[in-house]
MARTOR-330144 format. One record per residue (C-alpha): residue number from 1; chain; x, y, z. Coordinates in nm, 4 decimals. Layout:
<recs>
<rec nr="NUM" kette="A" xx="X" yy="Y" zz="Z"/>
...
</recs>
This chain:
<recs>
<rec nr="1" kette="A" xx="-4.3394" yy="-1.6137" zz="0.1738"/>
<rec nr="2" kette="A" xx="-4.4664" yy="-1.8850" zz="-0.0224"/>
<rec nr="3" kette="A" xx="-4.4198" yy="-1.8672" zz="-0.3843"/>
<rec nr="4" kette="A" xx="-4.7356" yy="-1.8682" zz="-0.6195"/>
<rec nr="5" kette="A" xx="-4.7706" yy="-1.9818" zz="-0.9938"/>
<rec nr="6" kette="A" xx="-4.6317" yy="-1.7591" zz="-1.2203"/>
<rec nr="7" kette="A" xx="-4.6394" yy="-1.9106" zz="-1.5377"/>
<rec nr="8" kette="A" xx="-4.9315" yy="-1.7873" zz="-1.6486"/>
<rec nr="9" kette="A" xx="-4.8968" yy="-1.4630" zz="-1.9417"/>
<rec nr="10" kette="A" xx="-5.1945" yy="-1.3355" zz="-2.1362"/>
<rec nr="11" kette="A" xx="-5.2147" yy="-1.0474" zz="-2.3544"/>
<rec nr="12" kette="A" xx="-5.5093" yy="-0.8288" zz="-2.4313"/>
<rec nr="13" kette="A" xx="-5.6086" yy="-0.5313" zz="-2.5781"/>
<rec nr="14" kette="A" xx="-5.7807" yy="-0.2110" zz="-2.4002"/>
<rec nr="15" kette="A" xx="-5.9688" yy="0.0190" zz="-2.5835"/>
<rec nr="16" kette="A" xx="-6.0069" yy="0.3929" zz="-2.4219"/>
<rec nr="17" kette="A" xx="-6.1027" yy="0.7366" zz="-2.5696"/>
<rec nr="18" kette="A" xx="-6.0727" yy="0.6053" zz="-2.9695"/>
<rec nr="19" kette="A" xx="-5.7096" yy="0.5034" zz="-2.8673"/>
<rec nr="20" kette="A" xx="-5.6124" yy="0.1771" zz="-2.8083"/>
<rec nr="21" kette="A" xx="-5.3257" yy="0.0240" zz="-2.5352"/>
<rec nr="22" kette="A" xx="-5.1780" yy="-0.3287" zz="-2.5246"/>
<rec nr="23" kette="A" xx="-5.1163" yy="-0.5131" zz="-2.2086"/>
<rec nr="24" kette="A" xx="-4.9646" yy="-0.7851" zz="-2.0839"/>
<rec nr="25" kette="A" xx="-5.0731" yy="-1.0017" zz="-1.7769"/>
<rec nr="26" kette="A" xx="-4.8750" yy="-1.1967" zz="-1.5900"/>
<rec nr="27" kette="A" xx="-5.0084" yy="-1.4227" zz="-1.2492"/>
<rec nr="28" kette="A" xx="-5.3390" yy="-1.5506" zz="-1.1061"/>
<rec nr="29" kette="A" xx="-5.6242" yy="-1.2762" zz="-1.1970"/>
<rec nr="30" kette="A" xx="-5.7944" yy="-1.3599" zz="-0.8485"/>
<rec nr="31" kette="A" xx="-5.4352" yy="-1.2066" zz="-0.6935"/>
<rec nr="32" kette="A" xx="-5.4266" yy="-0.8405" zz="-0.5603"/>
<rec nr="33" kette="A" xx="-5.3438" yy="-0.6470" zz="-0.8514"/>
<rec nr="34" kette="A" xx="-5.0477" yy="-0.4775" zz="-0.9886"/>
<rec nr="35" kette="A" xx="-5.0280" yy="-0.1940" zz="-1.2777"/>
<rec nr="36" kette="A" xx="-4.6729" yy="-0.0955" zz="-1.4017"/>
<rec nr="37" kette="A" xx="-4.6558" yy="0.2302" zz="-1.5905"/>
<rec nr="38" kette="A" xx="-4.3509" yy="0.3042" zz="-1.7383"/>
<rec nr="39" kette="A" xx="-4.1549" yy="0.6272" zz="-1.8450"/>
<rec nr="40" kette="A" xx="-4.1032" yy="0.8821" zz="-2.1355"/>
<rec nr="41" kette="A" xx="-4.0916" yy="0.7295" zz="-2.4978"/>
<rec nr="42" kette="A" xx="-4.1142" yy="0.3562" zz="-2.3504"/>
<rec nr="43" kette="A" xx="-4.2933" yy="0.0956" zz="-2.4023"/>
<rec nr="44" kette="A" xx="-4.4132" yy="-0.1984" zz="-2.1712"/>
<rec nr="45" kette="A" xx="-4.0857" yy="-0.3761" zz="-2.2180"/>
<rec nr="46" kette="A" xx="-3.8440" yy="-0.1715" zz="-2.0264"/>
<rec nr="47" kette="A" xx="-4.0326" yy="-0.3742" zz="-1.7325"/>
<rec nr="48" kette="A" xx="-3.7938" yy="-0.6255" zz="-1.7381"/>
<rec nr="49" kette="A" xx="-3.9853" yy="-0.9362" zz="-1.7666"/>
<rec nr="50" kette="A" xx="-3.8598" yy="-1.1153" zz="-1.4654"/>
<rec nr="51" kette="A" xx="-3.9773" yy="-0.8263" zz="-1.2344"/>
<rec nr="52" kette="A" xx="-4.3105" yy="-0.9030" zz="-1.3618"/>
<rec nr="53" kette="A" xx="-4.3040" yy="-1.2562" zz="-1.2973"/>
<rec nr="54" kette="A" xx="-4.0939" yy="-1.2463" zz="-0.9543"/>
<rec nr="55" kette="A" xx="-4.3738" yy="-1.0199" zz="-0.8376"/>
<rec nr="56" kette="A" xx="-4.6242" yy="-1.2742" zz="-0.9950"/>
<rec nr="57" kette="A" xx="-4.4016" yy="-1.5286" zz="-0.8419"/>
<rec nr="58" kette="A" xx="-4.5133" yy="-1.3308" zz="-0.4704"/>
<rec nr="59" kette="A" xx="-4.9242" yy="-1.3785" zz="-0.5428"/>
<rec nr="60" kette="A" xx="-4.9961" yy="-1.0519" zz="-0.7357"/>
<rec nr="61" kette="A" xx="-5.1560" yy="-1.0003" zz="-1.0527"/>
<rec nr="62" kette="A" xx="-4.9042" yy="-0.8170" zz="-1.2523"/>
<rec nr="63" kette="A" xx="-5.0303" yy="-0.6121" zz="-1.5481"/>
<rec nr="64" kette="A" xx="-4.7964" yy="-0.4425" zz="-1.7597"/>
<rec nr="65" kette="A" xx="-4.8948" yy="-0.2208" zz="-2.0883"/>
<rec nr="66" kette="A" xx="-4.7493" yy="0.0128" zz="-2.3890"/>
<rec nr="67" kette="A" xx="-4.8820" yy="0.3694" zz="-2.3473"/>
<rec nr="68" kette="A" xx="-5.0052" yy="0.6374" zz="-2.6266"/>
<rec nr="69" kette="A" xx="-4.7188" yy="0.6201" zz="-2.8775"/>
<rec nr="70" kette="A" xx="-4.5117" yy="0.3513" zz="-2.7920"/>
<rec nr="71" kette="A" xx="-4.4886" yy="-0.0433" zz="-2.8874"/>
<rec nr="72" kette="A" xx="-4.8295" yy="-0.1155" zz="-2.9806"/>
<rec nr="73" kette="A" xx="-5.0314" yy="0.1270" zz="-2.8514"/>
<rec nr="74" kette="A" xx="-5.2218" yy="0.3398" zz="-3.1045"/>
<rec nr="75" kette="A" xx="-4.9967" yy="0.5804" zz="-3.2506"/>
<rec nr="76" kette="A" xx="-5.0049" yy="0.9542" zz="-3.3952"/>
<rec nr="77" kette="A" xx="-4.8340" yy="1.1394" zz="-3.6580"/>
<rec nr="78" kette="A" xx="-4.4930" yy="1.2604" zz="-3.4763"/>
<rec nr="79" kette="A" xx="-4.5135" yy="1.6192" zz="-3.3617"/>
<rec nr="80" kette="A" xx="-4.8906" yy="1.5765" zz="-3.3108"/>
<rec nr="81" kette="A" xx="-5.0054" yy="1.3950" zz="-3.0143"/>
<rec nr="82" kette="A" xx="-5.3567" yy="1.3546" zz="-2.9916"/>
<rec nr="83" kette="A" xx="-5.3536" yy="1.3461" zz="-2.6151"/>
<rec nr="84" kette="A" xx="-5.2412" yy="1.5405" zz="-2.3127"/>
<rec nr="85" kette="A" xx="-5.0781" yy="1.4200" zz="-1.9647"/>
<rec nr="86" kette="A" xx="-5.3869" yy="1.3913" zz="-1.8286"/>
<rec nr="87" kette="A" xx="-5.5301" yy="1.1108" zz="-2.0471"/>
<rec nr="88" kette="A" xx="-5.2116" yy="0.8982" zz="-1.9877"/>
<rec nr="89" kette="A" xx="-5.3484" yy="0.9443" zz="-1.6464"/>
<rec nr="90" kette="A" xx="-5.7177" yy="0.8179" zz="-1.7593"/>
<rec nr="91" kette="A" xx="-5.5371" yy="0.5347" zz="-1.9609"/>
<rec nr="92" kette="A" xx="-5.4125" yy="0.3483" zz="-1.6593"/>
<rec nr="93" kette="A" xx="-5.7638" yy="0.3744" zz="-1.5131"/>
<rec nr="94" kette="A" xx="-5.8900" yy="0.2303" zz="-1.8522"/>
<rec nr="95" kette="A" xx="-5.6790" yy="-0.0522" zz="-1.8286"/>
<rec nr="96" kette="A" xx="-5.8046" yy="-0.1215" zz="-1.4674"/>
<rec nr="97" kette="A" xx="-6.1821" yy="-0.1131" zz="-1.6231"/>
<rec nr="98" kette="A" xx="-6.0392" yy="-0.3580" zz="-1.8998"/>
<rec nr="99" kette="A" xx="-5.9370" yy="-0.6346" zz="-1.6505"/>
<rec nr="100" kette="A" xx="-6.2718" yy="-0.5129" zz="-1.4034"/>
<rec nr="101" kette="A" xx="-6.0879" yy="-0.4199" zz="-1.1733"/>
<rec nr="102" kette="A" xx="-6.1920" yy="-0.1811" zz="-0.9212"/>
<rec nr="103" kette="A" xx="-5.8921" yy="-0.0883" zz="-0.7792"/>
<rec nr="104" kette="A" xx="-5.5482" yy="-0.1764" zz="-0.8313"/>
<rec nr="105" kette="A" xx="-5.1932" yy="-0.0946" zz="-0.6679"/>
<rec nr="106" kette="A" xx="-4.9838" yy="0.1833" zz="-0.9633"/>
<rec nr="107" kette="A" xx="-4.6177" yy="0.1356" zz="-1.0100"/>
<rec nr="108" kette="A" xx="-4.4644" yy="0.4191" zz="-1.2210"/>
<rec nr="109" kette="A" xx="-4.1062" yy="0.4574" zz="-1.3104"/>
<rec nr="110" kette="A" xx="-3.9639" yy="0.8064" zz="-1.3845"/>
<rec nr="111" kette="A" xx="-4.2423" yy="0.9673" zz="-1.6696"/>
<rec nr="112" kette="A" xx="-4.4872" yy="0.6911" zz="-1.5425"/>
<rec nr="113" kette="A" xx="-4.4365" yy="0.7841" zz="-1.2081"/>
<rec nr="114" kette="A" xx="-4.5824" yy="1.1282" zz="-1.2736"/>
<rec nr="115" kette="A" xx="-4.9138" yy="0.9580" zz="-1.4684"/>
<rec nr="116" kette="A" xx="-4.9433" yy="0.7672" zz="-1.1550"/>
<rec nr="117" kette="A" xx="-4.9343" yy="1.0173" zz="-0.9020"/>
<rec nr="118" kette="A" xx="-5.1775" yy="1.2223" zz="-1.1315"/>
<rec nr="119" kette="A" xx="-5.4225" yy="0.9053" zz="-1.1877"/>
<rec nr="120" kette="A" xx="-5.3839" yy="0.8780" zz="-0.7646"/>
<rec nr="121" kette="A" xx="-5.4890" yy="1.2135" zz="-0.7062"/>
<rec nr="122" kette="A" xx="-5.7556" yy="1.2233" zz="-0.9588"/>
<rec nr="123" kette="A" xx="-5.9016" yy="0.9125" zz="-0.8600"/>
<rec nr="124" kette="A" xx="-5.8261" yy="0.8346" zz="-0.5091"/>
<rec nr="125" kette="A" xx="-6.0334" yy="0.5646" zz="-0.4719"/>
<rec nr="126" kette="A" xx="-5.8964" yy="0.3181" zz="-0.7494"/>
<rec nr="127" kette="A" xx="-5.5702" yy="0.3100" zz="-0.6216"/>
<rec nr="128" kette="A" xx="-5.4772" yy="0.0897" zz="-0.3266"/>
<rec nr="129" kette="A" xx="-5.1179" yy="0.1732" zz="-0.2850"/>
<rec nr="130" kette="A" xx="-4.8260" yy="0.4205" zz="-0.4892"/>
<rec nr="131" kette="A" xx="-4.4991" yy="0.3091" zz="-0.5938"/>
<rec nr="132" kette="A" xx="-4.2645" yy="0.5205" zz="-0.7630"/>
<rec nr="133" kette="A" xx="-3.9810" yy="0.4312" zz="-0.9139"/>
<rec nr="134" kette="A" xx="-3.6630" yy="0.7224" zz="-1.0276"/>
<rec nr="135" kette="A" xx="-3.9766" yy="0.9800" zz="-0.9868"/>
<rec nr="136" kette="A" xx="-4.0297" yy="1.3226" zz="-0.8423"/>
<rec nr="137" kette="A" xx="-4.3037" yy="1.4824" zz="-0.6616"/>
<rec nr="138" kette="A" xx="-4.5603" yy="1.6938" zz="-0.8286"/>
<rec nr="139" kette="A" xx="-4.5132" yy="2.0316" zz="-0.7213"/>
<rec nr="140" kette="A" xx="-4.2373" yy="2.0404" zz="-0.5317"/>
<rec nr="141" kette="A" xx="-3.9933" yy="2.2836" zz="-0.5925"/>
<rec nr="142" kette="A" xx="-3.6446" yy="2.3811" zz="-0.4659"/>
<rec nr="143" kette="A" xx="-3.5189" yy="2.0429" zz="-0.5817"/>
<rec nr="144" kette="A" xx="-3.1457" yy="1.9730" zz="-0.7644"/>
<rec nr="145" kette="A" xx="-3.0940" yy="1.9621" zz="-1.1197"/>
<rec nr="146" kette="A" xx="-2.9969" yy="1.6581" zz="-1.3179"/>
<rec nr="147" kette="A" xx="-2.5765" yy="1.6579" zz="-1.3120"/>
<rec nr="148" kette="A" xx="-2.4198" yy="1.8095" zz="-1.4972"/>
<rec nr="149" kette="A" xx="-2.2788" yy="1.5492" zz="-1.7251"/>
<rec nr="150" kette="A" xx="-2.6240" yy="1.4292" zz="-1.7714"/>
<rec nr="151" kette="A" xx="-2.7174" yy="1.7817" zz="-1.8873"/>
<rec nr="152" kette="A" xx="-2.4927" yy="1.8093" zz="-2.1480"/>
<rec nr="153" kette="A" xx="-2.5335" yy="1.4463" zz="-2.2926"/>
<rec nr="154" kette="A" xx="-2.9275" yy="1.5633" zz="-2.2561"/>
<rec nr="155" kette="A" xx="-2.8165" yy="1.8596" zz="-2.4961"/>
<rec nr="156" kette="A" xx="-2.6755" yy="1.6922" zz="-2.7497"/>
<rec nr="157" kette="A" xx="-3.0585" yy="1.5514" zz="-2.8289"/>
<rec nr="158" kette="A" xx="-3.1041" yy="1.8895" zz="-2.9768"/>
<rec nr="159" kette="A" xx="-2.8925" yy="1.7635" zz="-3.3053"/>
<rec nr="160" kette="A" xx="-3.0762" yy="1.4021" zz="-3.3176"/>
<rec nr="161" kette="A" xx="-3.2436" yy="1.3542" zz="-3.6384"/>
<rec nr="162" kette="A" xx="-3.6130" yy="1.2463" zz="-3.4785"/>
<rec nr="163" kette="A" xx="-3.7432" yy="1.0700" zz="-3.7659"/>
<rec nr="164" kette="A" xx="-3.4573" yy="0.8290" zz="-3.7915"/>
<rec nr="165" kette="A" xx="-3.4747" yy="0.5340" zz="-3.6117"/>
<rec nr="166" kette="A" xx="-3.0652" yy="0.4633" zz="-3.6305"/>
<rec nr="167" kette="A" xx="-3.0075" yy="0.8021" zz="-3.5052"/>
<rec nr="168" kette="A" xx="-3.3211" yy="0.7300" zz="-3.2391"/>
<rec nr="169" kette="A" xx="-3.1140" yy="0.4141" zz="-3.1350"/>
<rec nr="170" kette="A" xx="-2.8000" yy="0.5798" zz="-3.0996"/>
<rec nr="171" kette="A" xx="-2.8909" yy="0.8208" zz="-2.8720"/>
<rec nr="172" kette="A" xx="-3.1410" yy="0.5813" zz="-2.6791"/>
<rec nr="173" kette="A" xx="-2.8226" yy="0.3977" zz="-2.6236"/>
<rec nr="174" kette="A" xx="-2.6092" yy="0.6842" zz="-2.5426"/>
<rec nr="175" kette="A" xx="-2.8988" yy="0.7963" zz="-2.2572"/>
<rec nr="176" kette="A" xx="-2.9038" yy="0.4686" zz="-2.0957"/>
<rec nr="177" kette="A" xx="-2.5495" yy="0.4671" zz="-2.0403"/>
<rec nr="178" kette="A" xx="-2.5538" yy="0.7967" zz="-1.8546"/>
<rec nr="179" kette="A" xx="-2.8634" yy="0.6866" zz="-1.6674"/>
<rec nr="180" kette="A" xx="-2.6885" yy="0.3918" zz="-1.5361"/>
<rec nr="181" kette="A" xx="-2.5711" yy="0.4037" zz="-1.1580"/>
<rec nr="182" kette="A" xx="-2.2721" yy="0.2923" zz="-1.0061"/>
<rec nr="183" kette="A" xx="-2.3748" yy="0.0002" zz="-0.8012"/>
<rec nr="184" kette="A" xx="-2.3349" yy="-0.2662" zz="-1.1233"/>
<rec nr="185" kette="A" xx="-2.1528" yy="-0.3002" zz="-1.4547"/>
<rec nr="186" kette="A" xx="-2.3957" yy="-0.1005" zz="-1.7316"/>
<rec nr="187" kette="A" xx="-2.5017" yy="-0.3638" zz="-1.9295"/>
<rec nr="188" kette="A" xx="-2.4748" yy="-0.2111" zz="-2.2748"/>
<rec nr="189" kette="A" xx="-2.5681" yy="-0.5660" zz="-2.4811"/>
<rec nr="190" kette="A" xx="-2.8502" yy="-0.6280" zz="-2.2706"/>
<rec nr="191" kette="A" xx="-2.9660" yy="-0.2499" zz="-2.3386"/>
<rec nr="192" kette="A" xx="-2.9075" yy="-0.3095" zz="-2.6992"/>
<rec nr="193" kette="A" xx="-3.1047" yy="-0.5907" zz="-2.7676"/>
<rec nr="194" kette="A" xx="-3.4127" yy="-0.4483" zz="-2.5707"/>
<rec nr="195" kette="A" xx="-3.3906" yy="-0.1083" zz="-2.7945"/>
<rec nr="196" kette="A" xx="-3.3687" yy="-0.3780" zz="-3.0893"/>
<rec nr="197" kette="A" xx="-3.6951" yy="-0.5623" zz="-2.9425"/>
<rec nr="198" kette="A" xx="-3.8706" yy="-0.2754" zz="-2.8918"/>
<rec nr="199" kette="A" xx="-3.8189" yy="-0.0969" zz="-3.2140"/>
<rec nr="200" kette="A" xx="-3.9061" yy="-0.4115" zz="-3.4222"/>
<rec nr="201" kette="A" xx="-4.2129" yy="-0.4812" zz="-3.2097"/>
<rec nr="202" kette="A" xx="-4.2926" yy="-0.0994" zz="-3.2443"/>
<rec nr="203" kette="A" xx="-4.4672" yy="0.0429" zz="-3.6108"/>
<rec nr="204" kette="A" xx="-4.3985" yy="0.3897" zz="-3.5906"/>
<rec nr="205" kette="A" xx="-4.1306" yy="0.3947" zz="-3.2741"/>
<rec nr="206" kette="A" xx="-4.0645" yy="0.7440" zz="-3.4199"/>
<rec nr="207" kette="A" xx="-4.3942" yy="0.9477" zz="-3.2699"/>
<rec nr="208" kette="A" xx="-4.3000" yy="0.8026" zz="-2.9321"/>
<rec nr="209" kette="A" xx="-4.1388" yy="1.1302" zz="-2.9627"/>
<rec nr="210" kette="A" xx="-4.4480" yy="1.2948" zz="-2.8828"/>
<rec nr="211" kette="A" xx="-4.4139" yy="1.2473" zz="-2.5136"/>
<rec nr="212" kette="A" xx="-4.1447" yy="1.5468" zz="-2.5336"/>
<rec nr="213" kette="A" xx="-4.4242" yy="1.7585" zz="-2.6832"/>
<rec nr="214" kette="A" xx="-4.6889" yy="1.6551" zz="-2.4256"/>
<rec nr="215" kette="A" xx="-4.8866" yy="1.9169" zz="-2.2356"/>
<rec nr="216" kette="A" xx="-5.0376" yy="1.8960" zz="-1.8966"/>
<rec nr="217" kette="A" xx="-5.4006" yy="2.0458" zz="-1.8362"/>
<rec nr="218" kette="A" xx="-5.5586" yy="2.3064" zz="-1.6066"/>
<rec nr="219" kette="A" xx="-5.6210" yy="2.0487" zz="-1.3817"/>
<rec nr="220" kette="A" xx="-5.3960" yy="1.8917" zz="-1.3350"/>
<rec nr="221" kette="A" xx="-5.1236" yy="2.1823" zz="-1.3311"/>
<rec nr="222" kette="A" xx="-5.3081" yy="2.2300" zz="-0.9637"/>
<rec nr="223" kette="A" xx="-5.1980" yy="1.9026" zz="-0.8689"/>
<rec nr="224" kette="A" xx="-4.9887" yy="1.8355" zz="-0.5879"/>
<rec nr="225" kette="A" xx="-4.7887" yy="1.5335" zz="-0.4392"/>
<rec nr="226" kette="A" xx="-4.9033" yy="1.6790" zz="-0.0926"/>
<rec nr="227" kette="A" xx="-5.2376" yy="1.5357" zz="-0.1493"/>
<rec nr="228" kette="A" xx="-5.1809" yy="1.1978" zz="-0.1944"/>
<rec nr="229" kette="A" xx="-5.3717" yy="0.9715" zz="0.0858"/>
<rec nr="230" kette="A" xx="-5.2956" yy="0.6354" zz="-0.0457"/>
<rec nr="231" kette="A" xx="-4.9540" yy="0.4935" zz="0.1052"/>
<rec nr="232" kette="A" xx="-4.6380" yy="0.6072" zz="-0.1176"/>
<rec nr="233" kette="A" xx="-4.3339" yy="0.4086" zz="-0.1830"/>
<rec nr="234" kette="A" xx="-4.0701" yy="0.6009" zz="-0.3300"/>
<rec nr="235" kette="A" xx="-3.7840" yy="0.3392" zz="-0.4775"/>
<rec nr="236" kette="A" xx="-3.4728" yy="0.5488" zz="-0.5488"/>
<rec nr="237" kette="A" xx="-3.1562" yy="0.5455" zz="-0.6887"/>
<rec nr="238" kette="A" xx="-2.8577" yy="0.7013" zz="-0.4667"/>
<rec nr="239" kette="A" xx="-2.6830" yy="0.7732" zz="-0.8205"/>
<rec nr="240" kette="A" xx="-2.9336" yy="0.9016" zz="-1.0189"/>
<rec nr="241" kette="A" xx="-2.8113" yy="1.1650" zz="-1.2447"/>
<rec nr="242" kette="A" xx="-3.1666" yy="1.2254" zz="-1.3862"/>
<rec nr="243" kette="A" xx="-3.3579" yy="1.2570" zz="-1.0234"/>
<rec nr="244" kette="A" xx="-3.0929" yy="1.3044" zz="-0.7694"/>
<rec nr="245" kette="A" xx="-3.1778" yy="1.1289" zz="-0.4644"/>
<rec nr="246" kette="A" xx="-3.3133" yy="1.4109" zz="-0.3021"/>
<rec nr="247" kette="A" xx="-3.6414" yy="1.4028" zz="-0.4915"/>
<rec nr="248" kette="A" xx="-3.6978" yy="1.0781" zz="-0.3879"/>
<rec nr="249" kette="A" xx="-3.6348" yy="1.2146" zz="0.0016"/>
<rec nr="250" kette="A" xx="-3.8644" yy="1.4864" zz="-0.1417"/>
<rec nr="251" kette="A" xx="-4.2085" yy="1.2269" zz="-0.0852"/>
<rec nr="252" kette="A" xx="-4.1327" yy="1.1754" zz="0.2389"/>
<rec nr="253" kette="A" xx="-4.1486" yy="1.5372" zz="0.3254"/>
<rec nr="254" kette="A" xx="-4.3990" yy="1.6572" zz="0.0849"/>
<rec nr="255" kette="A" xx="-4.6489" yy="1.3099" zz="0.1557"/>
<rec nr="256" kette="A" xx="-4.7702" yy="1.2256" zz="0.4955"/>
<rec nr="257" kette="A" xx="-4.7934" yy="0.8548" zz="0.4391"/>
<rec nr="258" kette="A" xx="-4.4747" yy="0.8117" zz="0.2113"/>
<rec nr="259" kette="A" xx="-4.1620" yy="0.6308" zz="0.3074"/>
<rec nr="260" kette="A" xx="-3.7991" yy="0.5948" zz="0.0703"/>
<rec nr="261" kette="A" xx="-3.6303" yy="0.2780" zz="-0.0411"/>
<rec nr="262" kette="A" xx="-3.2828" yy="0.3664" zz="-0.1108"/>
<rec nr="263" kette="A" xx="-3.0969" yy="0.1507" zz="-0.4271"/>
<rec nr="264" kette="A" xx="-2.7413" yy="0.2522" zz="-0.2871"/>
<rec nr="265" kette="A" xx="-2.5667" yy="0.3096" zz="-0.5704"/>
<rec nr="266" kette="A" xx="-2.8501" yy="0.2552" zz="-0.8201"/>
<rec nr="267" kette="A" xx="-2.9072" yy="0.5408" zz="-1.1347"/>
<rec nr="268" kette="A" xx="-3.2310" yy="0.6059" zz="-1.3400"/>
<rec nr="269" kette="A" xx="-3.3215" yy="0.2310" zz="-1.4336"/>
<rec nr="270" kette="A" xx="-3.4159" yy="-0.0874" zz="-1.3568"/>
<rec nr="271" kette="A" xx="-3.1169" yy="-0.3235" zz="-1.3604"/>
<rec nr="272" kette="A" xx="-3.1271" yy="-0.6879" zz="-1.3424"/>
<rec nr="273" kette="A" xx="-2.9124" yy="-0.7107" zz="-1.0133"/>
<rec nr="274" kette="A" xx="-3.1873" yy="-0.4606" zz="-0.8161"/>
<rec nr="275" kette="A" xx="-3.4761" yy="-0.6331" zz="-0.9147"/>
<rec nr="276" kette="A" xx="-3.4959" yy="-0.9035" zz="-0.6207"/>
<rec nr="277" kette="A" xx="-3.4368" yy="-0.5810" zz="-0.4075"/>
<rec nr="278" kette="A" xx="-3.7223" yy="-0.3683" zz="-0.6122"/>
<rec nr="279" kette="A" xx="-3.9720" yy="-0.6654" zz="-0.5865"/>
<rec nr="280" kette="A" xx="-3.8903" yy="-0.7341" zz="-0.2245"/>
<rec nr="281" kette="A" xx="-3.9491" yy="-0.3728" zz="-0.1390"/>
<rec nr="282" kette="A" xx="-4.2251" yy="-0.3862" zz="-0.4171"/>
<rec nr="283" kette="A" xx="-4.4261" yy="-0.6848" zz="-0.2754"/>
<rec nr="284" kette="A" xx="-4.4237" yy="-0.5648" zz="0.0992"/>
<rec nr="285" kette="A" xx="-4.5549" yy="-0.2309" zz="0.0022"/>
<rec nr="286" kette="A" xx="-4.8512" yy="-0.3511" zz="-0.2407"/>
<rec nr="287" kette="A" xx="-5.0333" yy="-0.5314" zz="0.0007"/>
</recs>
């Protein structure tokens, strides 16, 4: 496939429900769009930067953004978020209407893959295609656990001083460690320096501990991967300690038009040496 410009980055700000989210664009605007949503406590940085312009790179308009509570997003006294799941669902919407875009193809990883099957189902018609990325289907149960070891690492959170941001760091760096697959050397500098980016980028990286308190609505407790129309990518990780691989098998039971991409070996992340793989499987899918 020929290659298209993409050089071009602009930033802007969206403004939605007296909040307001940051976003990044990457590509020709006049491309078929693109929004990435990442996961809990994360802001638009853990999309590795390259994925955004490789998929740029393959003629879409990539648009990447910080959600409620993370890099610089508007941000809430910790303990108190001023929002629910739902309006992280709204928020992607919001930063379709803040480009003018009527509809756009969603890409969420892990947390953000749950806001984008929630923004699917709750508004059908604005999204062209699903990826999801180290996700799980909405309301499907009977699924496995997170290992073991990752259960006990996810325990020792319980003891992790919240409001500091060296103990916040610590663990952040302990957790991506255990998320990490088996396919590639974890890449512990690399992880370091984008917890170091993203905390000095971030004002009060502390309340993006509100996404542990969040609550989900009436509404959208009703909600159910089964419903999805749109066609559903589900990008996996074979090793994922977080989302065993049988919740990403889970969408192509529970969805009629879903099919899996299998990162043999891969955990719960995005890591350099899979992202020609992710955008391959990415850019054939959002078409």
């Amino acid at each position: 496939m020929e290659r298209a410009e993409s050089s071009c980055v602009t930033e802007k700000s969206v403004e939605v429900k007296g909040a307001k989210l940051q976003t990044q664009a990457f590509g020709a605007p006049s491309s078929p769009p693109i929004v990435l949503i990442m996961g809990m406590m994360a802001s638009m940085l853990w999309w590795p930067e390259r994925l955004c312009r490789e998929l740029a790179a393959r003629g879409r308009h990539v648009i990447r953004y910080d959600q409620r509570d993370t890099g610089l997003a508007t941000h809430y006294p910790q303990g108190e978020p001023g929002y629910a799941s739902s309006d992280l669902a709204d928020d992607a919407m919001a930063v379709l209407d803040g480009y003018g875009l009527e509809a756009a193809h969603l890409v969420g990883m892990s947390m953000g893959g749950f806001v984008a099957q929630e923004a699917a189902l709750r508004h059908s018609r604005r999204v062209l295609t699903l990826t999801l990325i180290s996700a799980s289907p909405l309301a499907v149960k009977g699924l496995p656990p997170s290992t073991e070891a990752y259960r006990e690492h996810s325990a020792t959170g319980e003891a992790v001083d919240w409001s500091d941001l060296g103990a916040i760091a610590d663990f952040l760096r302990r957790d991506a460690a255990m998320l990490a697959g088996t396919r590639h050397p974890h890449d512990a500098e690399a992880v370091n320096a984008l917890i170091a980016r993203d905390m000095a980028r971030t004002p009060a990286f502390a309340s993006a501990t509100n996404h542990f308190a969040l609550v989900s609505g009436e509404e959208a407790t009703k909600l159910r991967a089964s419903d999805l129309t749109m066609p559903v990518l589900a990008i996996h990780g074979t090793a994922d300690p977080l989302f065993p691989i049988a919740h990403g098998e889970a969408f192509t039971k529970a969805v009629p038009n879903a099919r899996l991409h299998r990162i043999e070996g891969g955990g719960h992340e995005i890591h350099d040496r899979d992202i020609d793989e992710m955008v391959q499987a990415i850019a054939h899918h959002a078409t």
